[in-house]
Each structure stands twice: as structure tokens, then as C-alpha cells.
N, CA, C and O atoms as a GROMACS GRO file, in nm:
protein
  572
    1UNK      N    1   6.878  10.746   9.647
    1UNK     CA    2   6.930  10.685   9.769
    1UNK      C    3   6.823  10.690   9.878
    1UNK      O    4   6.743  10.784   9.888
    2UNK      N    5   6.825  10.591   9.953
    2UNK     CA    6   6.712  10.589  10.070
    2UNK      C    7   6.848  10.573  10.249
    2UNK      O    8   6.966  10.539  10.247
    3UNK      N    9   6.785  10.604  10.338
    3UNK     CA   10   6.836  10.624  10.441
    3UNK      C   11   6.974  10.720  10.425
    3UNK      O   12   7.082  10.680  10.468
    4UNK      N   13   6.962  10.821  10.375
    4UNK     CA   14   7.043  10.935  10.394
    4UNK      C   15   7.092  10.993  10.537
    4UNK      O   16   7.028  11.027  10.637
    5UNK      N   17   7.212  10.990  10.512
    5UNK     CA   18   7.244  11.036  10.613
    5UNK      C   19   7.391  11.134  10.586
    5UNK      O   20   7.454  11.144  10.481
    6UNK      N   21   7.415  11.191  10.705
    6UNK     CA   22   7.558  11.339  10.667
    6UNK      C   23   7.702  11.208  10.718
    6UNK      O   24   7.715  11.098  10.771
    7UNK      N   25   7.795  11.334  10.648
    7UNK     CA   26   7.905  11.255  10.706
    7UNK      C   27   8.054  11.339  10.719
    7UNK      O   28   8.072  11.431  10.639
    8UNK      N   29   8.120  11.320  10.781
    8UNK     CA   30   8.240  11.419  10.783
    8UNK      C   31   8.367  11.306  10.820
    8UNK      O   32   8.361  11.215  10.902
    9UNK      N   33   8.474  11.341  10.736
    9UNK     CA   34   8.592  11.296  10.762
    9UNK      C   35   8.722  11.320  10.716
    9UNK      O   36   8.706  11.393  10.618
   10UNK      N   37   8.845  11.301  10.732
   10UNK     CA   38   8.984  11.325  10.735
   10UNK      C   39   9.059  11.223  10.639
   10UNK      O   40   9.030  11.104  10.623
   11UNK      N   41   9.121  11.267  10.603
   11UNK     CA   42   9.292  11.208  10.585
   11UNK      C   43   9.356  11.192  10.657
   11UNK      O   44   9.348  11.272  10.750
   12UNK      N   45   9.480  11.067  10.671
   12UNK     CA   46   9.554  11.040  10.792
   12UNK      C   47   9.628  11.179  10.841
   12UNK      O   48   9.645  11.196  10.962
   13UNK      N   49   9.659  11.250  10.772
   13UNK     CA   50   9.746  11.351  10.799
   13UNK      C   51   9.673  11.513  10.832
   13UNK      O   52   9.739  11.610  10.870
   14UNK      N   53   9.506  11.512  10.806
   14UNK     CA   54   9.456  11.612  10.792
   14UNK      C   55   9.456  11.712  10.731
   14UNK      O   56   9.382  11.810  10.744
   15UNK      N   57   9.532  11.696  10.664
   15UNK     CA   58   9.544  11.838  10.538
   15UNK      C   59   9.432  11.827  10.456
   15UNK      O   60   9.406  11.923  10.383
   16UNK      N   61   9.341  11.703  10.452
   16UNK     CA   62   9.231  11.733  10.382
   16UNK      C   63   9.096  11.672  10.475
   16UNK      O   64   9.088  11.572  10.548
   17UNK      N   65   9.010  11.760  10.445
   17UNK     CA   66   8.848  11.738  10.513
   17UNK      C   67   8.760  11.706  10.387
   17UNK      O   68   8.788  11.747  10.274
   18UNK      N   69   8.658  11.632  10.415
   18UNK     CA   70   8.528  11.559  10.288
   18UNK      C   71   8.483  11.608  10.383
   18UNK      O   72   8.547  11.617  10.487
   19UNK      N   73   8.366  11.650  10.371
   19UNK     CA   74   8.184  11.615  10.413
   19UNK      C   75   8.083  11.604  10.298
   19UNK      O   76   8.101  11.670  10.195
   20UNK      N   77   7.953  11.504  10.316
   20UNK     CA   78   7.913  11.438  10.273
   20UNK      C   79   7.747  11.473  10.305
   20UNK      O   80   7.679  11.403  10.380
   21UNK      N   81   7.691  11.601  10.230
   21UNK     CA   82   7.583  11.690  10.286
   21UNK      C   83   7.460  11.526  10.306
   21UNK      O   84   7.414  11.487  10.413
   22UNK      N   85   7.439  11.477  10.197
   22UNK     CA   86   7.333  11.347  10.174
   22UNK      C   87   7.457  11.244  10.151
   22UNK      O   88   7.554  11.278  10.083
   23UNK      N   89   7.450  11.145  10.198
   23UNK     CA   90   7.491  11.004  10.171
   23UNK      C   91   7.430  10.882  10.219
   23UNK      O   92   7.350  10.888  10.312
   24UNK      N   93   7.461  10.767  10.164
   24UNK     CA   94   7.340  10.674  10.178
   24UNK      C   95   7.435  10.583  10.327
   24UNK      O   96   7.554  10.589  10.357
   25UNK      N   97   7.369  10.538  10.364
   25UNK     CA   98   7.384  10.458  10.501
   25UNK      C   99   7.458  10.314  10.461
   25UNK      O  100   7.536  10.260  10.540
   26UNK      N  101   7.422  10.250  10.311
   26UNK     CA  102   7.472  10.129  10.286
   26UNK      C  103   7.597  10.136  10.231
   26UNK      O  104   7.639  10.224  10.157
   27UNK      N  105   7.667  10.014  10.281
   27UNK     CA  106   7.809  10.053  10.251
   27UNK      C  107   7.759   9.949  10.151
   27UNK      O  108   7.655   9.884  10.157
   28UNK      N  109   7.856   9.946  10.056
   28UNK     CA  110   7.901   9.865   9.917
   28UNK      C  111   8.020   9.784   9.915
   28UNK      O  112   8.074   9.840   9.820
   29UNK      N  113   8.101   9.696   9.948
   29UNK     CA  114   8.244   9.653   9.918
   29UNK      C  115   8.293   9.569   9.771
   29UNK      O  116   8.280   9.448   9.751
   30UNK      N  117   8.356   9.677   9.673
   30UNK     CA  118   8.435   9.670   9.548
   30UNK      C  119   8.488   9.576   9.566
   30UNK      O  120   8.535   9.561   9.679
   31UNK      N  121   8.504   9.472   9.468
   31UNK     CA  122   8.624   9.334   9.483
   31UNK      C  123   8.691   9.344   9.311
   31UNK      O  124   8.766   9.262   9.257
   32UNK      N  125   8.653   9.433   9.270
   32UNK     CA  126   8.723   9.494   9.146
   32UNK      C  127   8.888   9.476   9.116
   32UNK      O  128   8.947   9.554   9.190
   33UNK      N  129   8.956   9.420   9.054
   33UNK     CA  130   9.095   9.431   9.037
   33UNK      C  131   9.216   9.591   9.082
   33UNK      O  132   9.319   9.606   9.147
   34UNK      N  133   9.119   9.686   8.995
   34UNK     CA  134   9.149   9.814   9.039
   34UNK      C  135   9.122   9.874   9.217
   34UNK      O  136   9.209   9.897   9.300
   35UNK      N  137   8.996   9.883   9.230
   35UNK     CA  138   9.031   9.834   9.363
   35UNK      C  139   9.137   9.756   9.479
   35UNK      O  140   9.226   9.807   9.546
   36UNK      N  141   9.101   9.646   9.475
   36UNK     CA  142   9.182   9.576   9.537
   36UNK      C  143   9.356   9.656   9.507
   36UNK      O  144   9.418   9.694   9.606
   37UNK      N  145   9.400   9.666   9.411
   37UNK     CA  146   9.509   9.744   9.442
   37UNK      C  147   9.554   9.870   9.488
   37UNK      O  148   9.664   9.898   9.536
   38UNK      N  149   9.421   9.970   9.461
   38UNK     CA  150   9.393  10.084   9.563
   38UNK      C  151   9.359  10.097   9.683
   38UNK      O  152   9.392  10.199   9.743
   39UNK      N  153   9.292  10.005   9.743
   39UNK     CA  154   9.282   9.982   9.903
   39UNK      C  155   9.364   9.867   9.937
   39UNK      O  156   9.335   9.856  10.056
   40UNK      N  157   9.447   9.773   9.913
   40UNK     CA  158   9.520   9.704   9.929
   40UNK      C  159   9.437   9.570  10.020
   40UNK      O  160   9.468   9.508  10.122
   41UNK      N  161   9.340   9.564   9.943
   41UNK     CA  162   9.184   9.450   9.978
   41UNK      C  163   9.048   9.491   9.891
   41UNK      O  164   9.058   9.551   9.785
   42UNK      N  165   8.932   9.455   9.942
   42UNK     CA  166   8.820   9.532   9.884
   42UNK      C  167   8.796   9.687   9.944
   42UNK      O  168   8.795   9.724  10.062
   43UNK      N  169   8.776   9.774   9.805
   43UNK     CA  170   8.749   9.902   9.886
   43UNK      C  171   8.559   9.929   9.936
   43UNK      O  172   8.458   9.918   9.866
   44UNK      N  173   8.571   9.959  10.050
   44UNK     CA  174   8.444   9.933  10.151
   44UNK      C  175   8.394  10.079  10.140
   44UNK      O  176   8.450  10.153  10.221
   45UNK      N  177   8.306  10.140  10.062
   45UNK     CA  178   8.254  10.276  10.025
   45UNK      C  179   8.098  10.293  10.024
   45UNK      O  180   8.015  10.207   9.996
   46UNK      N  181   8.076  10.442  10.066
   46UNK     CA  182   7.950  10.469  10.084
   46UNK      C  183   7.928  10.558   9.950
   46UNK      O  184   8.018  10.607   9.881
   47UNK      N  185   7.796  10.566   9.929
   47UNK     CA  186   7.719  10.664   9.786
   47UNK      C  187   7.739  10.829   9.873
   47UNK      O  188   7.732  10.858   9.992
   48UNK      N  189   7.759  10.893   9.779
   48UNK     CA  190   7.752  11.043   9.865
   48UNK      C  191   7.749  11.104   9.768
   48UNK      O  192   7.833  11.193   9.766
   49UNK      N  193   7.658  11.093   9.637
   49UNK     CA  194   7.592  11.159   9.569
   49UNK      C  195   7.695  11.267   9.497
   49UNK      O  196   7.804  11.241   9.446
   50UNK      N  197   7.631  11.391   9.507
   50UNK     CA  198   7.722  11.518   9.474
   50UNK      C  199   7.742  11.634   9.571
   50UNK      O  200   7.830  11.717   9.548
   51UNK      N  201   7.666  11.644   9.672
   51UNK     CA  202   7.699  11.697   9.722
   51UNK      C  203   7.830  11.667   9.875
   51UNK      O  204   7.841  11.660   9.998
   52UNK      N  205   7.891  11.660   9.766
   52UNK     CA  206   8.038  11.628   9.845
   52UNK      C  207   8.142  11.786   9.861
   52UNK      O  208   8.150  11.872   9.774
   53UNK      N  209   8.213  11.787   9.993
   53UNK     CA  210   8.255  11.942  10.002
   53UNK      C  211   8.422  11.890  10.053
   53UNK      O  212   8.449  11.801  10.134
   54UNK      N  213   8.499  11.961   9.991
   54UNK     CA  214   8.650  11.950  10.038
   54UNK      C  215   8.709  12.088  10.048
   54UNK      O  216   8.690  12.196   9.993
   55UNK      N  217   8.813  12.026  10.171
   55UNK     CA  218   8.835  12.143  10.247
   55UNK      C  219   9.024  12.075  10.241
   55UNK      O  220   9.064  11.961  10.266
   56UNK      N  221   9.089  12.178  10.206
   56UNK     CA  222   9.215  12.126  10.151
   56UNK      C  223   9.286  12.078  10.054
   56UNK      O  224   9.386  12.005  10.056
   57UNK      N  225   9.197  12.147   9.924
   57UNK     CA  226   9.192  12.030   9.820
   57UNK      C  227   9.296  12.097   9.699
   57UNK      O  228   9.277  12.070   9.581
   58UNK      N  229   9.407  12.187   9.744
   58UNK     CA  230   9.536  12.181   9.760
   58UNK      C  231   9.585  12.056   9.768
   58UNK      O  232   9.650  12.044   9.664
   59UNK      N  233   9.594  11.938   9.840
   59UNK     CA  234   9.669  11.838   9.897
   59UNK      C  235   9.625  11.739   9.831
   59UNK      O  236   9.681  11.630   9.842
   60UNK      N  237   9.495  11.759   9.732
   60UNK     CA  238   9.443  11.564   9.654
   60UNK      C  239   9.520  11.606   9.544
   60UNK      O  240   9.549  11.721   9.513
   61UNK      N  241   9.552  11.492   9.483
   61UNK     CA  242   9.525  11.457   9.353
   61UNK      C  243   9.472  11.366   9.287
   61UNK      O  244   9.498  11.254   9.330
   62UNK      N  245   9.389  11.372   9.176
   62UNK     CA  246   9.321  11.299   9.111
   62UNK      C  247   9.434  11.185   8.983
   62UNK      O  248   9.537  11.200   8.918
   63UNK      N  249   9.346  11.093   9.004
   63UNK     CA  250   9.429  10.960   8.909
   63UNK      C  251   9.274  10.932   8.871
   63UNK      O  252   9.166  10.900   8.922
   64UNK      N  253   9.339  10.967   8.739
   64UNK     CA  254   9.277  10.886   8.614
   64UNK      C  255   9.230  10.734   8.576
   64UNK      O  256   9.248  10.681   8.467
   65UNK      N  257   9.172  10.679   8.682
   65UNK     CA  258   9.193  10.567   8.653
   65UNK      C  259   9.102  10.431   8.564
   65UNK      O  260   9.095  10.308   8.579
   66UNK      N  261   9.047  10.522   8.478
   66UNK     CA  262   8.958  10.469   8.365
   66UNK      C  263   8.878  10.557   8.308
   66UNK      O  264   8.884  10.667   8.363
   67UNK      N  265   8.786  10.546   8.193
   67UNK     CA  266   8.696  10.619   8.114
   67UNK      C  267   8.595  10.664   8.153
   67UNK      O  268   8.533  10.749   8.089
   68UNK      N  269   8.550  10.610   8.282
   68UNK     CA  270   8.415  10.658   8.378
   68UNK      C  271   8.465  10.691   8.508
   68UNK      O  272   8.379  10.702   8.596
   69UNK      N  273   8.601  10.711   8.545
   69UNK     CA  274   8.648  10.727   8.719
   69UNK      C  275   8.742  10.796   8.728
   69UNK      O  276   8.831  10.806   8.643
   70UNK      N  277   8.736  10.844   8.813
   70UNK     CA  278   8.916  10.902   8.859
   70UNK      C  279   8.901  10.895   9.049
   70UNK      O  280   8.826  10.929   9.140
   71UNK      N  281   9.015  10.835   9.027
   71UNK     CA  282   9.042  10.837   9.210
   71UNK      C  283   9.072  10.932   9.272
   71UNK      O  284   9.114  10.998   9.177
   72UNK      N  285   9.093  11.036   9.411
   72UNK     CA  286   9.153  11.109   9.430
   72UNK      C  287   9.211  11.029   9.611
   72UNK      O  288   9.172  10.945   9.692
   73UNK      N  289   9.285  11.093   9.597
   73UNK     CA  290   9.384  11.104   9.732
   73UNK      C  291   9.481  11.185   9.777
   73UNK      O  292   9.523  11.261   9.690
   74UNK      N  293   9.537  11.197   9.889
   74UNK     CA  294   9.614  11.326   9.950
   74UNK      C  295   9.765  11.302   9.913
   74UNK      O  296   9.828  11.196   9.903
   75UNK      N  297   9.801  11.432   9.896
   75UNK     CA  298   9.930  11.427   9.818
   75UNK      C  299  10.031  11.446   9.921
   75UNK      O  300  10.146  11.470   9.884
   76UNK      N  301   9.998  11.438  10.073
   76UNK     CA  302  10.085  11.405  10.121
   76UNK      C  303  10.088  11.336  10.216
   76UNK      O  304  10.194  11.336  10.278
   77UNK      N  305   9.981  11.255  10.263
   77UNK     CA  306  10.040  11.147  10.354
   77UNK      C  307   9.961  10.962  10.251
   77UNK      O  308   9.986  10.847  10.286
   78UNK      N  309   9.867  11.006  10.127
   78UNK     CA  310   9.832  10.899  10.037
   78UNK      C  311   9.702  10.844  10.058
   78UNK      O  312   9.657  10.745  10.001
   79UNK      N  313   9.635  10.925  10.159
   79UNK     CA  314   9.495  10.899  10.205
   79UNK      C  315   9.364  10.818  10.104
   79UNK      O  316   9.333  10.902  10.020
   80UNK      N  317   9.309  10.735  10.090
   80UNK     CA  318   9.238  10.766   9.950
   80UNK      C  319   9.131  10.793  10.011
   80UNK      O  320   9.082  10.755  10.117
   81UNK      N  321   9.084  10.904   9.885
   81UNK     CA  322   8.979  11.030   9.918
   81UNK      C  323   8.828  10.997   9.886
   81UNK      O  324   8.728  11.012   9.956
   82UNK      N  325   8.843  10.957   9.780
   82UNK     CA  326   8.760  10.945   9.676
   82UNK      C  327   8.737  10.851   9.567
   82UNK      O  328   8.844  10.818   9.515
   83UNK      N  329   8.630  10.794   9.513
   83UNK     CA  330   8.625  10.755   9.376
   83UNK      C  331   8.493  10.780   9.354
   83UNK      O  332   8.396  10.753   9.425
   84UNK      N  333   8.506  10.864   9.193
   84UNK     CA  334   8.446  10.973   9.181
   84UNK      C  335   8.389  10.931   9.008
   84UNK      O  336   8.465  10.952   8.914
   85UNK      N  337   8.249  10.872   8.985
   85UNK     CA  338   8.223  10.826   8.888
   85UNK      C  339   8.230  10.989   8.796
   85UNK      O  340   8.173  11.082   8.853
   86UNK      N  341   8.315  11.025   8.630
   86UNK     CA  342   8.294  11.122   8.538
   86UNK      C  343   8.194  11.167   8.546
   86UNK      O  344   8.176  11.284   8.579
   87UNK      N  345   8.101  11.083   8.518
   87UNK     CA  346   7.958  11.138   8.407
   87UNK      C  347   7.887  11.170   8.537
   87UNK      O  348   7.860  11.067   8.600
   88UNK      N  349   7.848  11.292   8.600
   88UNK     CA  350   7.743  11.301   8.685
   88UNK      C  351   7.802  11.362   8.827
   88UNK      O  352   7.754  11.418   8.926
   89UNK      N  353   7.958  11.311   8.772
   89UNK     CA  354   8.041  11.352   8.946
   89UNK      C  355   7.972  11.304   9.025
   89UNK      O  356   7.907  11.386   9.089
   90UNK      N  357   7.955  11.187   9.055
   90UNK     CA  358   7.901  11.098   9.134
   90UNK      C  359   8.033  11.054   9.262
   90UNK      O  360   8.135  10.991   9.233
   91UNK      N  361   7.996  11.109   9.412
   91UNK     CA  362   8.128  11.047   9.481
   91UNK      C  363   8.119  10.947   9.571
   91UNK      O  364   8.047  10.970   9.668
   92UNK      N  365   8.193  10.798   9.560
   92UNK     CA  366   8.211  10.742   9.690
   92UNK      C  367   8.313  10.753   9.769
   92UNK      O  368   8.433  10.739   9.746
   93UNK      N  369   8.252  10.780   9.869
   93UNK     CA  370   8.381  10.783   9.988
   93UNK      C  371   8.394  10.643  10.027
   93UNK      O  372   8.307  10.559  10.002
   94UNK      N  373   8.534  10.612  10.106
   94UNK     CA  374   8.569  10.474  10.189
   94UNK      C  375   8.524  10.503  10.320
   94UNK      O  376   8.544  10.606  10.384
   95UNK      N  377   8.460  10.396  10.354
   95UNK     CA  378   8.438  10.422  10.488
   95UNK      C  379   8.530  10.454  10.658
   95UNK      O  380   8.490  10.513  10.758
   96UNK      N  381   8.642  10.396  10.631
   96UNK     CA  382   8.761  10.426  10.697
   96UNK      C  383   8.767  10.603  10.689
   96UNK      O  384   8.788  10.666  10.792
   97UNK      N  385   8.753  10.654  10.589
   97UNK     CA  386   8.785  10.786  10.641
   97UNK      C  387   8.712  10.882  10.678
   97UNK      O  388   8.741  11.000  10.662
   98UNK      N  389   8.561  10.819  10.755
   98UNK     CA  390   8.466  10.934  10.740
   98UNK      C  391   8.459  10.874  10.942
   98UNK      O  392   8.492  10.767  10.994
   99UNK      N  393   8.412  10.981  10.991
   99UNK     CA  394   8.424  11.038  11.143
   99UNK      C  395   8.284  10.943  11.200
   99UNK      O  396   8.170  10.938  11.153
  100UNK      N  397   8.342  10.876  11.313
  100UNK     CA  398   8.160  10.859  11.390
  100UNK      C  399   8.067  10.793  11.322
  100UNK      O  400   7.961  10.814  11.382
  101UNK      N  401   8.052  10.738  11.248
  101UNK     CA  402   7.897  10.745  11.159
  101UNK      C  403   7.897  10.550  11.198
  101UNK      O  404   7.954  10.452  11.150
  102UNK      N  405   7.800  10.574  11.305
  102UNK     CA  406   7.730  10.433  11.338
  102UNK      C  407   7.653  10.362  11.264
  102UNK      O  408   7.653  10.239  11.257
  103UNK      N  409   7.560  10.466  11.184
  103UNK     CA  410   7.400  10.397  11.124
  103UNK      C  411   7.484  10.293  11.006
  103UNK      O  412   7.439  10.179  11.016
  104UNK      N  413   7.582  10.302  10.911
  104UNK     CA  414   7.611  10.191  10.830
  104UNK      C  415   7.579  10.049  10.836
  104UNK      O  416   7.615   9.977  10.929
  105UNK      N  417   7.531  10.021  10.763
  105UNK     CA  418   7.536   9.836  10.685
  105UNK      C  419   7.609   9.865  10.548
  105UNK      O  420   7.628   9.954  10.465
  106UNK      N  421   7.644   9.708  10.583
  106UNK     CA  422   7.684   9.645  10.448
  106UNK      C  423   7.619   9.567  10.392
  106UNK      O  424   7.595   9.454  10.433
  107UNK      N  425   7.573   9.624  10.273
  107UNK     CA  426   7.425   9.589  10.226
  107UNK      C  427   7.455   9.545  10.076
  107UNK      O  428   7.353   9.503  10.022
  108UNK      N  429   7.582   9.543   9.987
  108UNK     CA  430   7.611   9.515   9.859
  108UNK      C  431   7.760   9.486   9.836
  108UNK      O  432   7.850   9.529   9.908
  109UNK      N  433   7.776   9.411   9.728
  109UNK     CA  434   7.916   9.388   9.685
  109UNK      C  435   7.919   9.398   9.527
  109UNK      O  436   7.821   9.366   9.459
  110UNK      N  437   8.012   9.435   9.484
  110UNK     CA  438   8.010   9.462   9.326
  110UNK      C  439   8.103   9.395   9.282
  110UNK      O  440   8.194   9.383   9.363
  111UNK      N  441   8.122   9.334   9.166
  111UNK     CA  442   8.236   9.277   9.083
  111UNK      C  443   8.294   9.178   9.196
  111UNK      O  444   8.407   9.192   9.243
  112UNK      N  445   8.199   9.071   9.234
  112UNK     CA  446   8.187   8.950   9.300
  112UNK      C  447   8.262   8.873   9.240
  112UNK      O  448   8.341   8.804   9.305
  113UNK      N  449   8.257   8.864   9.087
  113UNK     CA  450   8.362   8.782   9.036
  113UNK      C  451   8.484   8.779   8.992
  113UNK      O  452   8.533   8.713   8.901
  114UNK      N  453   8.541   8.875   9.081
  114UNK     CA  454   8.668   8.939   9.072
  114UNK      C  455   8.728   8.879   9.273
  114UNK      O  456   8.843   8.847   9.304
  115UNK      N  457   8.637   8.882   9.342
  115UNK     CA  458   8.678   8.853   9.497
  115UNK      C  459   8.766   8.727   9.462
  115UNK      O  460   8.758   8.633   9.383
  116UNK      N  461   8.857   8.771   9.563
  116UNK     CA  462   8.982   8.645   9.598
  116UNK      C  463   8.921   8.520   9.707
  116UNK      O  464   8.847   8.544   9.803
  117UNK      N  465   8.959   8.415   9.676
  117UNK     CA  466   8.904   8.324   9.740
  117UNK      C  467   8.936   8.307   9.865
  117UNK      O  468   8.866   8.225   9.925
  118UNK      N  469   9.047   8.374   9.943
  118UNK     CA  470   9.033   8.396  10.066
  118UNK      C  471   8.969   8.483  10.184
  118UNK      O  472   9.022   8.502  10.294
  119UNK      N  473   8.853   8.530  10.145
  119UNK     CA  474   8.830   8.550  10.259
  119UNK      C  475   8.636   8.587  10.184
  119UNK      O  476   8.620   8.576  10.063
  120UNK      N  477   8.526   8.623  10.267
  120UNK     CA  478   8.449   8.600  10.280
  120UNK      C  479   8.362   8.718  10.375
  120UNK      O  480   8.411   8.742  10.485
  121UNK      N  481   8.275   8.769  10.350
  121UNK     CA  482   8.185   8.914  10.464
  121UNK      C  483   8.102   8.784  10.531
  121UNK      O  484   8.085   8.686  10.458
  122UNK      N  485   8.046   8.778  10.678
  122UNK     CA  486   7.930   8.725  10.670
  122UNK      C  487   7.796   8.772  10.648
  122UNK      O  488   7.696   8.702  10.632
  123UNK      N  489   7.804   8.886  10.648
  123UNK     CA  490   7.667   8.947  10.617
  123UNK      C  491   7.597   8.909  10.421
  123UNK      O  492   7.645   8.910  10.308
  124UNK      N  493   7.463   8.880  10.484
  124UNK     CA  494   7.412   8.889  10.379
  124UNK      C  495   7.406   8.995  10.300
  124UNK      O  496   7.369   9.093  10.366
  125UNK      N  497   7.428   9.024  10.171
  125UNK     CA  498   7.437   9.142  10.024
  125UNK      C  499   7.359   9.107   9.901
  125UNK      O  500   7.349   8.995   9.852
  126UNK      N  501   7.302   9.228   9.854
  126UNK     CA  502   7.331   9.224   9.753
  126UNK      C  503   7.459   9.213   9.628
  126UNK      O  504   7.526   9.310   9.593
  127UNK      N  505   7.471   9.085   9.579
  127UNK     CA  506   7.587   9.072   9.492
  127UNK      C  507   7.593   9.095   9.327
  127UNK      O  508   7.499   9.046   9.265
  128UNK      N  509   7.654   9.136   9.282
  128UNK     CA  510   7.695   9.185   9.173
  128UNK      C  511   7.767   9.175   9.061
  128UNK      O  512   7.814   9.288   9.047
  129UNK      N  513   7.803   9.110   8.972
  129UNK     CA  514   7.902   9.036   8.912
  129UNK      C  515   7.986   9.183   8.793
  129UNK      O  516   7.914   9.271   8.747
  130UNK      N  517   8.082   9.180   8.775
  130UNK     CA  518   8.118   9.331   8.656
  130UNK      C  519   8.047   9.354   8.553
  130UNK      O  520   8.031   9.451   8.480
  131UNK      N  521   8.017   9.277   8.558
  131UNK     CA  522   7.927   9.297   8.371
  131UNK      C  523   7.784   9.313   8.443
  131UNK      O  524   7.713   9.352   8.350
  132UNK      N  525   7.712   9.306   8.546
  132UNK     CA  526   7.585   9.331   8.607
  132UNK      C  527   7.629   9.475   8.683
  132UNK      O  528   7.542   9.538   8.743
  133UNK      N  529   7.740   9.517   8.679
  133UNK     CA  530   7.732   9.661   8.739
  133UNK      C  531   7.769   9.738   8.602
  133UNK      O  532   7.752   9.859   8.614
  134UNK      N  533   7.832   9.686   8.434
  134UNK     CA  534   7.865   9.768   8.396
  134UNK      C  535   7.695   9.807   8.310
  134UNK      O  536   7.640   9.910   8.269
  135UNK      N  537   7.669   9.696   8.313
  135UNK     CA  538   7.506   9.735   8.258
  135UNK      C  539   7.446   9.806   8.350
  135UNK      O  540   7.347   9.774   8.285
  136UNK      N  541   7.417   9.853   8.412
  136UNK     CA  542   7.366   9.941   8.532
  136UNK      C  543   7.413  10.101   8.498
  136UNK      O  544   7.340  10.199   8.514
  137UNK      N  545   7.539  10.105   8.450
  137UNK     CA  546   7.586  10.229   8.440
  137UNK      C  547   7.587  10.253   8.244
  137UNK      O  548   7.575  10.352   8.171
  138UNK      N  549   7.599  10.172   8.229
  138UNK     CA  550   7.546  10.186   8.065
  138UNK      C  551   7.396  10.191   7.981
  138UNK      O  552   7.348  10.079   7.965
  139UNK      N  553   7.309  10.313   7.921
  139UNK     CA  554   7.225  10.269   7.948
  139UNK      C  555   7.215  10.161   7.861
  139UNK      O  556   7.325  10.133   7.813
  140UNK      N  557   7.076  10.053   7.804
  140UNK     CA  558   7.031  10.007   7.704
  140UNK      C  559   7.034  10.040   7.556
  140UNK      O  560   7.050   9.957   7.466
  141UNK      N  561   7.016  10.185   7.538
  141UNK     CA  562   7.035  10.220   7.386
  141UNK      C  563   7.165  10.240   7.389
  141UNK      O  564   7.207  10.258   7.275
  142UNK      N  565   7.219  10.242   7.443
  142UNK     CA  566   7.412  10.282   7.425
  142UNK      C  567   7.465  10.157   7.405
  142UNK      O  568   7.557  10.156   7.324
  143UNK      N  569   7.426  10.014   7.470
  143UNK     CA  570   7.518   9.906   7.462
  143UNK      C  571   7.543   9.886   7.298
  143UNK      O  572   7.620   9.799   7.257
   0.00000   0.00000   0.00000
């Protein structure tokens, strides 16, 4: 990741705290099917590596929600927390729930060919189609 930066943030209800020791400055917005029904639109998330720290974590629970992910969110007001690639514990946070943090762009979109035809970012991205992000995470000798 390049332009690292920290990050701290809440759940609507506060029973749970993230901070985010390194995370990258570019936001990403998911147009993924799964997505879209977990943020109830595209989910708009930053890279935050592994060193991710929770404070309350009593209150998440994790959903399973494929062979490389599991989501987490607060078990009592439904916050979403997390999506948290298996292999590597890799975490993105949503940007909605992290405190203050000005320096962000939106600098990428993934599974472009999944976006609903209503609506549109104007910012220029890097775009991504599913099968160009699942090769990315798969290596070459594995396909």
C-alpha cells in the first residue's frame, strides 16, 4: 500500500471500536452482488492491511460469507464492521465508520460489471470487472 495513513472508528451504537494502525488513503467502491446487499448500495472501503485492532469485539459477529471472506458486524445495533479477506486476514473497513479521516480518494471500483445502471461516481478510477479481481487474488499456478 502507498499513502498510508491511521484510522479510528465506531459503530452506530459504540459498543464496538476498529483502529486501523497502517491503512491506505484510497477508497475502493464494491458493486459486487454480495455487497450491494450488505451495504444496501456499493460498499465504499479502505485497505487496512492487518494491523487492524478491536475494542468490543464481544458485540461483532462474523458471517461467513464465501470461501475467501467473512463479514463482521455489531450484534447489536448491525453496524458493518468489516470485510475481512481468509487467507492473510486481510481487513477492509467502510468508510462511513471510521472518524475524521480527510486525506481519502476514490481511486478504484471492483466488480464494475455487476454496478446497477442507475447511478454513476464522477471521479475518475481504476475499474475492475469480477473475473479481473478474482485473478488478482488467485495466483497463476492455482487457476
Amino acid at each position: 500500500m502507498s499513502n498510508l495513513i491511521s484510522g479510528k472508528g465506531s459503530c452506530l451504537c459504540n459498543a464496538v471500536h476498529i483502529s486501523a494502525k497502517t491503512m491506505s488513503n484510497k477508497v475502493g467502491a464494491c458493486h459486487c452482488t454480495m455487497c450491494q446487499k450488505w451495504a444496501g448500495g456499493p460498499l465504499m472501503a479502505v485497505d487496512c492491511g492487518i494491523d487492524v485492532f478491536i475494542q468490543g469485539e464481544e458485540n461483532v459477529t462474523i458471517f461467513n460469507s464465501s470461501e475467501w471472506a467473512e463479514r463482521g458486524f455489531c450484534k447489536k445495533c448491525g453496524s458493518n464492521l468489516f470485510y475481512r479477506l481468509k487467507q492473510g486476514n486481510k481487513y477492509f473497513l467502510p468508510v462511513g465508520l471510521l472518524d475524521d479521516v480527510k486525506e481519502l480518494i476514490l481511486d478504484h471500483q471492483v466488480f464494475i460489471d455487476e454496478k446497477p445502471e442507475y447511478y454513476c461516481f464522477a471521479n475518475e478510477t481504476h475499474n475492475m470487472t469480477g473475473a479481473e479481481v478474482f485473478a488478482m487474488l488467485v495466483p497463476s499456478n492455482e487457476s
